[in-house]
C-alpha positions as CSV (number, residue, x, y, z in Angstrom):
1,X,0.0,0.0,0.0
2,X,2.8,2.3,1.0
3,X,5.0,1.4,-2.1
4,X,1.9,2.0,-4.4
5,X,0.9,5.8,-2.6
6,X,4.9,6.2,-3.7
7,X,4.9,5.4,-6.8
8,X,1.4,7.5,-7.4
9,X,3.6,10.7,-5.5
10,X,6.2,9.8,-8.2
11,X,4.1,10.1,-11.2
12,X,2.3,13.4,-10.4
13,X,5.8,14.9,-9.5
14,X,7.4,13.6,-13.4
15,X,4.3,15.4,-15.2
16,X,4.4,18.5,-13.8
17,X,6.8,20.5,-15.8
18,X,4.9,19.4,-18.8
19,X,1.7,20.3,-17.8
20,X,3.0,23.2,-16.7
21,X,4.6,23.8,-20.6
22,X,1.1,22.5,-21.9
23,X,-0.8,25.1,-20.0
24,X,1.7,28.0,-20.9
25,X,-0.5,30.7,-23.0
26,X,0.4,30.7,-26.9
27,X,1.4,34.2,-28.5
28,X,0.1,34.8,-31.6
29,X,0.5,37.5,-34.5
30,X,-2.2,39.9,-35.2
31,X,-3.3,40.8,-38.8
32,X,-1.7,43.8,-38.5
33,X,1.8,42.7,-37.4
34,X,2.0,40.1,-40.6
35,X,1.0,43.1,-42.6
36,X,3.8,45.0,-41.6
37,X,6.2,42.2,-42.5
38,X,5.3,41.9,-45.9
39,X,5.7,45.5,-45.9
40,X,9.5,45.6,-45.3
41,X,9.8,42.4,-47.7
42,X,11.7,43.5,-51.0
43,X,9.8,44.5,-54.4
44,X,9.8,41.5,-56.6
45,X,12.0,43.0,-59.5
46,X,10.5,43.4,-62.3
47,X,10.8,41.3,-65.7
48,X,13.3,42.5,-68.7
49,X,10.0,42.8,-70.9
50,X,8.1,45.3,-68.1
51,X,11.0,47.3,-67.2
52,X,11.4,47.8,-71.0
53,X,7.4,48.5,-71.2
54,X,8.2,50.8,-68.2
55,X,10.7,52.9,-70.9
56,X,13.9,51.3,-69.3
57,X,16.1,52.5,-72.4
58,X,18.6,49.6,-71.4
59,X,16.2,47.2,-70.9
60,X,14.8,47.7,-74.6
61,X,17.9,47.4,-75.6
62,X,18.8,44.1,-74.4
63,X,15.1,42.9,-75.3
64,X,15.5,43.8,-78.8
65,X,19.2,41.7,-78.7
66,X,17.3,38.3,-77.3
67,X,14.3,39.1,-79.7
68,X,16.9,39.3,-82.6
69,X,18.8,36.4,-81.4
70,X,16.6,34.1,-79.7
71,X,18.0,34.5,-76.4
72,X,14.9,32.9,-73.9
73,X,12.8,33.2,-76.5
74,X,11.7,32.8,-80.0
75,X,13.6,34.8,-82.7
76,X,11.1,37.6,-83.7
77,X,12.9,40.3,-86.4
78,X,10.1,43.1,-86.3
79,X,10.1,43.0,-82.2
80,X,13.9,43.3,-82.9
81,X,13.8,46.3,-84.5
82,X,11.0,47.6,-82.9
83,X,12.8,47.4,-79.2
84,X,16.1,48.7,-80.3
85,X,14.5,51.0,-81.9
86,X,13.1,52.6,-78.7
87,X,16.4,52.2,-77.2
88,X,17.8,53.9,-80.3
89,X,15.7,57.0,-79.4
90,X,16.0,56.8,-75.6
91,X,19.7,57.4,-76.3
92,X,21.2,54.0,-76.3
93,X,23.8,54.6,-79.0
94,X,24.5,50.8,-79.1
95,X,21.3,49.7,-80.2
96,X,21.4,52.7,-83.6
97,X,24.5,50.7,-83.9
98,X,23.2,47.4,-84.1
99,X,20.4,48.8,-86.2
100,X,22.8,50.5,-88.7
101,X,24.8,47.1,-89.1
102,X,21.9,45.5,-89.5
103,X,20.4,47.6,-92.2
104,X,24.3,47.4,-94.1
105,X,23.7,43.6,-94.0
106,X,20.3,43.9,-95.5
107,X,22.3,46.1,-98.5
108,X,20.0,49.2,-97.3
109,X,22.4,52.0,-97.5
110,X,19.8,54.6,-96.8
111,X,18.3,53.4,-93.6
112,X,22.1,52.5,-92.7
113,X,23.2,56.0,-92.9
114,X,20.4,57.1,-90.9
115,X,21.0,54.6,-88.2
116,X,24.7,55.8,-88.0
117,X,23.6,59.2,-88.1
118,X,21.4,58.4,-84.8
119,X,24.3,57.0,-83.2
120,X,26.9,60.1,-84.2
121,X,24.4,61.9,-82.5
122,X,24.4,60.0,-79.2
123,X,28.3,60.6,-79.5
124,X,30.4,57.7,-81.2
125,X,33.0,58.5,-83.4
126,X,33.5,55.3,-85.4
127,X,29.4,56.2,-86.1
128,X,30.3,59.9,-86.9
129,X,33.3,58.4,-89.6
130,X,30.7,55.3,-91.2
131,X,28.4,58.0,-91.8
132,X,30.4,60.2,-93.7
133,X,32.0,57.6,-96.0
134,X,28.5,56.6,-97.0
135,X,27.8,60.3,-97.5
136,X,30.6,61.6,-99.8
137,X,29.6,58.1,-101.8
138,X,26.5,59.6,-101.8
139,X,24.3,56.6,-100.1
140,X,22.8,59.1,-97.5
141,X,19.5,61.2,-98.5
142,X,19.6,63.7,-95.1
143,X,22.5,65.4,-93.7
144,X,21.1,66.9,-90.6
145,X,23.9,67.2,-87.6
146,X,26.1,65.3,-90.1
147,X,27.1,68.3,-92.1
148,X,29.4,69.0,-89.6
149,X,30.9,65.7,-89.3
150,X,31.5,66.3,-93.1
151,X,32.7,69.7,-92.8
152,X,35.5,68.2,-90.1
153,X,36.2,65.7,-92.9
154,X,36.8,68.1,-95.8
155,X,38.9,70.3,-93.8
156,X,41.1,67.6,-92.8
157,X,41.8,67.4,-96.3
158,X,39.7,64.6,-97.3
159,X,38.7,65.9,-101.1
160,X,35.1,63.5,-101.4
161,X,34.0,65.5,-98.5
162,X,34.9,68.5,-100.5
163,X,33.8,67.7,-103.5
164,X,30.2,66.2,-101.8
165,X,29.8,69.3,-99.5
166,X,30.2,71.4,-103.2
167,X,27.7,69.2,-104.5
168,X,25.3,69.4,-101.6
169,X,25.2,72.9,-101.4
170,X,25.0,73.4,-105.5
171,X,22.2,70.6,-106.3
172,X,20.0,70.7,-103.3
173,X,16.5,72.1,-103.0
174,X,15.7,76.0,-102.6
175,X,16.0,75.4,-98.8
176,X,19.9,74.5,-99.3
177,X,20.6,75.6,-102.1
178,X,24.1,78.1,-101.8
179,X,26.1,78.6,-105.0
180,X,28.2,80.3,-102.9
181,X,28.9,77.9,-100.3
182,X,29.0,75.4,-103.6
183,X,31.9,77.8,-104.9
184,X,34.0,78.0,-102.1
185,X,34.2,74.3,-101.6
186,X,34.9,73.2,-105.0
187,X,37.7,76.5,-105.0
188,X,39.4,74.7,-101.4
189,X,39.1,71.1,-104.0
190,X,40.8,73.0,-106.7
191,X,43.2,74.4,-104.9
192,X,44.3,71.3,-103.5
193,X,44.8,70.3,-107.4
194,X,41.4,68.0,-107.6
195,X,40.8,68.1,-111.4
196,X,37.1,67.3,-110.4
197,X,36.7,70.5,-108.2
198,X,38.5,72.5,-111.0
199,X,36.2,70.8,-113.5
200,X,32.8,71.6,-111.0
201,X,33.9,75.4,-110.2
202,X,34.7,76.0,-113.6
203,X,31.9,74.9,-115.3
204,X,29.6,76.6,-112.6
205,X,31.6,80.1,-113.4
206,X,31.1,80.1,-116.9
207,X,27.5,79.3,-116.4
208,X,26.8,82.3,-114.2
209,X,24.0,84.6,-116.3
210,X,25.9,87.7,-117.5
211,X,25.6,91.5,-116.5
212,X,25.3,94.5,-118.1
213,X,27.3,98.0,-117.6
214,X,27.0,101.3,-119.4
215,X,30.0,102.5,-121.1
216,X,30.4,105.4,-123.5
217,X,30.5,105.5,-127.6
218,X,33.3,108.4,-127.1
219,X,36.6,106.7,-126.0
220,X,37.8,109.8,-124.0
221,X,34.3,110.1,-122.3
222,X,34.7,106.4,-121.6
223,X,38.7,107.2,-119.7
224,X,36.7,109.2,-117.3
225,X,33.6,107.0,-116.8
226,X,33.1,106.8,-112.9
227,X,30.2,104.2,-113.2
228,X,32.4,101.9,-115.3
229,X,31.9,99.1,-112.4
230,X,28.5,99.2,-111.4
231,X,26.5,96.0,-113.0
232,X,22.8,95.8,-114.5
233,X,21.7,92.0,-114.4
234,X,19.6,92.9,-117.3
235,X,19.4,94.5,-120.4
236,X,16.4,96.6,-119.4
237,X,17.8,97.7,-116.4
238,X,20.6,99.0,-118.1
239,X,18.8,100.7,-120.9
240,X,17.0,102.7,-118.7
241,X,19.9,103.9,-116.6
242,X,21.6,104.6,-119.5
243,X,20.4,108.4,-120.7
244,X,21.4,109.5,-124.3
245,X,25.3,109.1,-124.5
246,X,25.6,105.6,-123.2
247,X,25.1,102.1,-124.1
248,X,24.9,98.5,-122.7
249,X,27.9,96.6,-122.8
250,X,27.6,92.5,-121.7
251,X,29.7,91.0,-119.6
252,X,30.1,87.5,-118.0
253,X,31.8,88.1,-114.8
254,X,32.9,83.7,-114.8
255,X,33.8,83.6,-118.3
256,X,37.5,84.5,-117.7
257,X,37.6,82.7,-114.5
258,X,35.6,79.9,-115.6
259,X,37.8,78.6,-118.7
260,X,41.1,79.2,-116.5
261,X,39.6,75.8,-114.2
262,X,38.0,74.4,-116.9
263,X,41.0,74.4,-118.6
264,X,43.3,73.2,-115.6
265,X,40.8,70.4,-115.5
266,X,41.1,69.2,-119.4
267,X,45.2,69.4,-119.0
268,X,45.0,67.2,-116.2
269,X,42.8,65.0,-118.4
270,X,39.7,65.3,-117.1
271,X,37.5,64.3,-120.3
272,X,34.4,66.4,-119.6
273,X,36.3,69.1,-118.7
274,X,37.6,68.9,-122.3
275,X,34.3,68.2,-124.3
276,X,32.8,71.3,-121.7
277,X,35.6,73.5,-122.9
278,X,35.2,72.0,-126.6
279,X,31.5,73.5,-126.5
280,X,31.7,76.5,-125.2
281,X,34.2,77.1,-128.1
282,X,32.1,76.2,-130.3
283,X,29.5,77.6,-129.3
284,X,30.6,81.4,-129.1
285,X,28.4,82.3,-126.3
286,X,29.9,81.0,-122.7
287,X,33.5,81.3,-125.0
288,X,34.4,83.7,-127.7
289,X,34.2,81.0,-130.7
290,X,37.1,79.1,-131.6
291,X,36.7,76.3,-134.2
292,X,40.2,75.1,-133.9
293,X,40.3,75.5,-130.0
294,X,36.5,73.9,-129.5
295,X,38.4,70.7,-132.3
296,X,41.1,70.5,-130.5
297,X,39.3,70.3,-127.2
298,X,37.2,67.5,-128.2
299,X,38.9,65.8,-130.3
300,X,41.2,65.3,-126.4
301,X,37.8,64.6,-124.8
302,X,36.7,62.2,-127.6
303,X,40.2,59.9,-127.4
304,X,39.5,59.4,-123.8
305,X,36.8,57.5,-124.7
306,X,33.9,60.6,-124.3
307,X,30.6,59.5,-125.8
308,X,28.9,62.7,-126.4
309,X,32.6,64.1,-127.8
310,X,32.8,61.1,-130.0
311,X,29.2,62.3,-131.3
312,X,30.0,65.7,-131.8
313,X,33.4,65.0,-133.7
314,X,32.0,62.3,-136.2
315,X,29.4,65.4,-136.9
316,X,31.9,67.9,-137.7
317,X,34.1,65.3,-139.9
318,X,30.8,64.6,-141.7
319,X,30.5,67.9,-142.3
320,X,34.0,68.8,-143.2
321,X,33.6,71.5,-140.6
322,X,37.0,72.2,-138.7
323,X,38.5,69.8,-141.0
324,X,40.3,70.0,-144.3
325,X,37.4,68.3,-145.7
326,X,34.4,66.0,-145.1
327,X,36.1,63.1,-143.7
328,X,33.0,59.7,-143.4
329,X,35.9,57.3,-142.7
330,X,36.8,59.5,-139.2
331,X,32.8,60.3,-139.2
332,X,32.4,56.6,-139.1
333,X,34.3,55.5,-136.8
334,X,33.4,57.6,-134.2
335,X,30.0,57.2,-135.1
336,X,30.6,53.8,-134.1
337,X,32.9,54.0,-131.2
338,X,30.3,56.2,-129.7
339,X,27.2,54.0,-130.2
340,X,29.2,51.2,-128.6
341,X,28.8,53.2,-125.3
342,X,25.1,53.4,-125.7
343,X,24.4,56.3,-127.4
344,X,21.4,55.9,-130.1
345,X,21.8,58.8,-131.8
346,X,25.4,57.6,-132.8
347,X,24.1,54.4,-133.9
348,X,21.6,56.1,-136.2
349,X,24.1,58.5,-137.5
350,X,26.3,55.5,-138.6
351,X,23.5,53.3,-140.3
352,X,22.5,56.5,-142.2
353,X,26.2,57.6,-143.5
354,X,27.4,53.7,-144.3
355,X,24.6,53.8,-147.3
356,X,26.6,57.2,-148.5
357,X,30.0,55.5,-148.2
358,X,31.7,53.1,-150.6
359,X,32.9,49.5,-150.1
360,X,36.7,50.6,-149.6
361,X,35.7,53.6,-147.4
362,X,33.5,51.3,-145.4
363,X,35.7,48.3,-145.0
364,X,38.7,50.8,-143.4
365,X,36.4,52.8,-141.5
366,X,35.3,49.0,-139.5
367,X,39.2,48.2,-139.3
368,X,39.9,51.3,-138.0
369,X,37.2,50.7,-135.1
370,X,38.0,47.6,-134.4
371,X,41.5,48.8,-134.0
372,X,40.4,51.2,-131.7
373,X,38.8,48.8,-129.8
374,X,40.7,46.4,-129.7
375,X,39.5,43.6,-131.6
């Protein structure tokens, strides 16, 4: 009885401490306090798609690159384009870059140089240099901040951004048009010896229109004439300014001018320098007329191979103008030579003088061309 009141004692004493631990109240978390734990929980980071949606310029830019090469997803070209785009215009010079190479793989010179152009813009030099090479080899339609990328070049001493930048200012549209911006940079080209520039400024010179002043009909009056330099761009103009005692007098301020480059040009060979020079010879109005010097000019013009000086020499041989005497075997032959570059009118011209020429005169004017040729 004893032993078993013990061992009861013994029992209730061993369970106390747990039923102590059972009973012990349980702290728990209110609403509020898990709210505030989620709270000072990081933002989830958002994916490379929303951040570019968000106008993350990087982030478009390294969207376009897995779009374009199938990085984590499917290759998609237009979403390519369209993201690097963005980044392009959010000022990611990279992506115009990747653009620009792109469009130079797709043989799209035009959207190339606009591309590079962008990316000049955002700063990169090797962009800057691109786009002026496609420039001056005329593959770029706008200019824009690139002109004076261009300018840089020319003044360097590179003589196609000279002879472009002459170009640009003389055949652009009323907006850009500036003959004499187009002047200046094809007289730095000629300077520098560029037979192209010399060729370009002289042949704009001695197209400038003429001017009048009034001079007098007495040759002492005339020593003594204080208005002697002041110009009338037209006849009318003149007339009226004129009075009683004086009389217009034309002048052409580029002719002098004009066939000093022009003929630098045709002395350095330049063969339309030559059959321009040839012309105005001939014609007697941009040049006083000079058979032998307008020959001369293009028969130098016509041996290098000029089509429209071929043309105009087999004319005046057929003619016997300039020469001794009418000449169909020289007519014919450069007839020929020049209808072999294309030109119909040559072709014609030949047909229709063969029926006036006999066998001999026919069968040496075909060796001759051949000869020429190289046949």
């Amino acid at each position: 009885m004893r032993i078993a009141a013990a061992a009861a004692l013994l029992s209730c004493l061993m369970a106390g401490p747990g039923l102590a631990q059972t009973n012990k109240p349980v702290t728990t978390k209110s609403p509020a306090d898990r709210s505030e734990q989620v709270a000072k929980r990081a933002p989830a980071k958002p994916s490379l798609a929303q951040a570019a949606a968000q106008g993350d310029a990087q982030a478009q830019f390294r969207l376009g690159l897995a779009y374009r090469d199938g990085k984590g997803m499917k290759k998609d070209p237009l979403q390519a384009d369209s993201w690097l785009s963005q980044a392009a215009a959010n000022g990611v010079a990279a992506a115009a870059i990747e653009l620009a190479k792109g469009a130079e793989r797709a043989k799209d010179a035009i959207e190339a140089a606009r591309w590079w152009q962008r990316a000049g813009e955002l700063g990169d030099e090797d962009a800057r240099t691109r786009f002026v090479e496609l420039f001056v080899t005329g593959k770029a339609q706008s200019i824009g901040p690139g002109l004076a990328w261009v300018e840089a070049a020319a003044l360097a001493g590179d003589g196609r951004a000279v002879l472009a930048l002459g170009s640009f200012y003389e055949g652009g549209d009323d907006s850009r048009r500036d003959l004499a911006k187009a002047r200046r940079w094809y007289l730095e080209g000629a300077y520098g010896g560029d037979a192209e520039a010399k060729y370009r400024l002289g042949r704009m010179l001695l197209a400038e229109p003429g001017a009048w002043r009034l001079v007098y009909g007495d040759p002492e009056r005339e020593k003594s004439n204080a208005e002697r330099d002041r110009l009338y761009w037209s006849r009318q103009e003149a007339l009226e300014a004129a009075g009683g005692d004086r009389f217009p007098d034309l002048l052409r301020p580029g002719m002098i001018e004009g066939e000093r480059w022009l003929t630098d040009a045709a002395r350095q060979g330049h063969a339309e320098a030559r059959y321009t020079l040839g012309m105005a010879y001939l014609g007697g109005v941009d040049l006083p007329f000079d058979m032998q010097a307008g020959l001369g000019w293009l028969l130098a013009a016509a041996w290098r191979g000029h089509a429209p000086a071929l043309m105009e020499v087999a004319d005046l041989a057929a003619k016997g103008q300039g020469f001794v005497a009418r000449d169909p075997v020289r007519a014919w032959v450069n007839y020929d030579l020049a209808a072999a570059q294309g030109l119909k009118p040559a072709e014609e011209a030949r047909d229709a003088l063969a029926k006036t020429m006999n066998g001999r005169q026919l069968n040496r004017a075909r060796q001759l061309a051949a000869d020429l040729r190289g046949n």
